[in-house]
Residue, then its C-alpha position, 0 to 999 in steps of 0.5 A: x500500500x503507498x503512503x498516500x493511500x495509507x494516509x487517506x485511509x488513516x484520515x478517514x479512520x480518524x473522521x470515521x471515529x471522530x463522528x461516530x464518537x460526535x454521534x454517540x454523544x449526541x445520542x447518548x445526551x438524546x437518550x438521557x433526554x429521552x428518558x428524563x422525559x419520560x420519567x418526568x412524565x410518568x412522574x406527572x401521571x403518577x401525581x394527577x392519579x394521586x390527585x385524582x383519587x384525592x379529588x374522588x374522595x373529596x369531591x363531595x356533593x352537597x347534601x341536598x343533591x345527592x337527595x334530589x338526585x336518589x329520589x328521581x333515580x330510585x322513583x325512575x327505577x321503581x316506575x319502570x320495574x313495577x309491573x316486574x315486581x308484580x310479577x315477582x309478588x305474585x309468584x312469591x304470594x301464590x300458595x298453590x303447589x304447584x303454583x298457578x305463576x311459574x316462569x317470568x313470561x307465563x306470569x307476565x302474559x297471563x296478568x296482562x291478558x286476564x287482568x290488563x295493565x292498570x290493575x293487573x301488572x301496575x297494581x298498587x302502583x299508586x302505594x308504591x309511589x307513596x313511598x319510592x321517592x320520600x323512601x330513597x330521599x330518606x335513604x340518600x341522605x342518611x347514605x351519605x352523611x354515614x358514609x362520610x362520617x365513617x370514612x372521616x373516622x379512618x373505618x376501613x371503606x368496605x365496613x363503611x360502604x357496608x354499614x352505611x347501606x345497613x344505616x340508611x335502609x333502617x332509617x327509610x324504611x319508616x318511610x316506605x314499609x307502610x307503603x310497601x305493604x299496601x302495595x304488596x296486597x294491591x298487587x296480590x288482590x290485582x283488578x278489583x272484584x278479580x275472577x281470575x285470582x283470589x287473594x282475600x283481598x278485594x280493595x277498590x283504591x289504595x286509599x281504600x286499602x288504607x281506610x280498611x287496614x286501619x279500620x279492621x286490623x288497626x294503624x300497626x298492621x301497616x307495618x305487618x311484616x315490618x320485621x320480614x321487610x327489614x331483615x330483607x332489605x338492610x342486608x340486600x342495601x349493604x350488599x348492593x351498596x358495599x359491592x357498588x362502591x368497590x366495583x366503581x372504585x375497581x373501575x376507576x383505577x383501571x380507567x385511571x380517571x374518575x368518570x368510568x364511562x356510562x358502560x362501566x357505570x351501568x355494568x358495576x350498578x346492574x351487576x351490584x343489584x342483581x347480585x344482592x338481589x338472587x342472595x336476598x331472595x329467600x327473605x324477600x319471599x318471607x318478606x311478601x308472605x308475611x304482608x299478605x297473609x291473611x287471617x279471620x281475626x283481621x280480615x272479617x270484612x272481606x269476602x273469604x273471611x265473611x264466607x269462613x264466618x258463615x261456615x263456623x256457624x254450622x261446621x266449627x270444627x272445619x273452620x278451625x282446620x281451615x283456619x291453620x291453612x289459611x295463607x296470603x293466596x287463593x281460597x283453596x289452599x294446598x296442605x303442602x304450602x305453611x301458614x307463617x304465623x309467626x313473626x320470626x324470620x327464621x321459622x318462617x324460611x324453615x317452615x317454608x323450606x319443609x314444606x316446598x325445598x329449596x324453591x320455595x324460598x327461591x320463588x320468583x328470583x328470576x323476576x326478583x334478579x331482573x328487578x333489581x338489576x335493572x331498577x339498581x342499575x337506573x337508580x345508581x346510573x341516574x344517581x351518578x348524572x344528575x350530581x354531575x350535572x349539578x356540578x356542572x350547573x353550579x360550577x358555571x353559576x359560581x364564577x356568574x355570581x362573583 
């Protein structure tokens, strides 16, 4: 190799190094860029999940909205699902074995085509409303203001979740147990004068249903049952709410934001109600039972107890027999049904499991799990829209007002 080659190659061997040595710098401080970058912004995101999750715990509506906002979502949800809960009334309550509702649509289009809408499948719909919204204002706010104390306490948020729900329900259900009941028989009795179904009850209006209540039975019979309905429902609320608040806080951190979405919003309030529901169920069938259960000492207006009146004067052994079948349902009742007349819960579900099994204290859960799925999912997912958008409202109305 000449010199002059072997200089041109030394040249361009020390330019080859001096860039690559130039360009592994740059690269190098690009990459130390880079990553800092990333760390920063990543470091970034980290704080604005952190605030986030503090913003989810102190972002914190008033108390009135968050009372306004449950009471036209629980309301909303109860219009809608009513004619389902008749449904579910009915298969609970009907004493027959087997009984004359069984599946959710043979039930469902037989109340429709016997008895028609307005006192067929929306019987006592009228009670209902009663106490559906004053009953979940009640709830909300006791709710809330139990569930902020406890989580300012340091309690662990599920036990708060689920005392809160607990709380809240036995403060409500002051309210609405009078008209659960008058519903709950409404809806049993069906259309007025009903040929298709005879409950021993035969009231013409809900204000009727109350004047006989009162009149016959006395004030305290309209809340009948009230010992069933709460052993019912304060689980059914702590269940529902506990897995609601925890299934949200699941989907807020893997959204990573905290409005998940009205698919999230829907899936974590169906799934929380309907859950509860299906594990509740064998109380609520106690629960509609022990409302509509009839007895000659406080029915002796109606047409089955005056006929039982009648009976007793010539055969007074058979009213005695007929007298320990007697249950919420039809005149002719079957030996295999149990008359609760007791106010235990526990006899209750016992003497019903002797004598029916296992689906007896599940009748209508198909229509109970429907129910409260769909009514949970509208109330909760109606609940979590109405406060966003009162914070909306008063959010533009402040700086307006300064």
């Amino acid at each position: 190799m000449s010199l002059s080659s072997r200089l041109s190659s030394l040249f361009f061997q020390d330019a080859s190094t001096e860039n690559n040595q130039q360009h592994g710098y740059v690269h190098s401080e690009l990459d130390i860029d880079l990553n800092g970058a990333r760390q920063n912004r990543e470091s970034r995101t980290m704080q604005g999940v952190a605030e986030e999750e503090v913003d989810i715990e102190l972002r914190r509506p008033p108390y009135y909205q968050c009372m306004l906002a449950g009471g036209i979502g629980g309301t909303t949800g109860d219009i809608l699902m009513h004619s389902l809960d008749t449904v579910k009334t009915r298969q609970q309550g009907d004493p027959h074995f087997p009984p004359k509702y069984s599946s959710l649509s043979d039930s469902y289009v037989k109340i429709f085509r016997q008895e028609g809408i307005r006192r067929g499948l929306y019987g006592g719909f009228t009670a209902a409303m009663l106490g559906s919204f004053p009953g979940t204002v009640a709830f909300f706010g006791c709710y809330e203001y139990c569930k902020r104390y406890l989580l300012d306490e340091g309690v662990n948020p599920s036990a708060a979740f689920l005392a809160s729900g607990f709380l809240a329900d036995l403060a409500a259900s002051i309210i609405y147990v009078p008209s659960e009941v008058m519903k709950t028989r409404l809806q049993l009795q069906g259309r007025y004068n009903n040929p298709f179904f005879n409950s021993g009850y035969n009231y013409k209006s809900t204000w009727d249903a109350a004047k006989t209540i009162a009149r016959t039975e006395g004030f305290g019979a309209l809340y009948s049952g009230y010992k069933a309905t709460i052993v019912r429902d304060l689980p059914f609320s702590a269940l529902q709410f506990a897995l609601y608040e925890q299934e949200r806080r699941f989907a807020q951190s893997w959204a990573g934001h905290p409005d998940i979405g009205l698919g999230l919003e829907v899936l974590t309030a169906v799934s929380a109600g309907g859950i509860a529901g299906v594990a509740t169920c064998p109380l609520d069938v106690v629960k509609t039972r022990t409302q509509t259960q009839i007895t000659p000492d406080n029915h002796a207006t109606n047409s089955q107890a005056a006929h039982m009146e009648k009976v007793a004067k010539s055969h007074k052994t058979i009213v005695h027999k007929q007298t320990r079948l007697l249950h919420s349902g039809p005149r002719t009742v079957p030996r295999t049904t149990p008359t609760l007349d007791t106010s235990s819960v526990l006899t209750g579900l016992k003497l019903i499991y002797r004598t029916e099994g296992v689906p007896g204290l599940f009748r209508g859960v198909g229509p109970r799990f429907v129910w409260t799925s769909v009514q949970s999912g509208t109330m909760l997912v109606l609940y979590q829209y109405l406060l966003k958008e009162m914070e909306r409202y008063s959010s533009k109305e402040g700086p307006e007002a300064i």
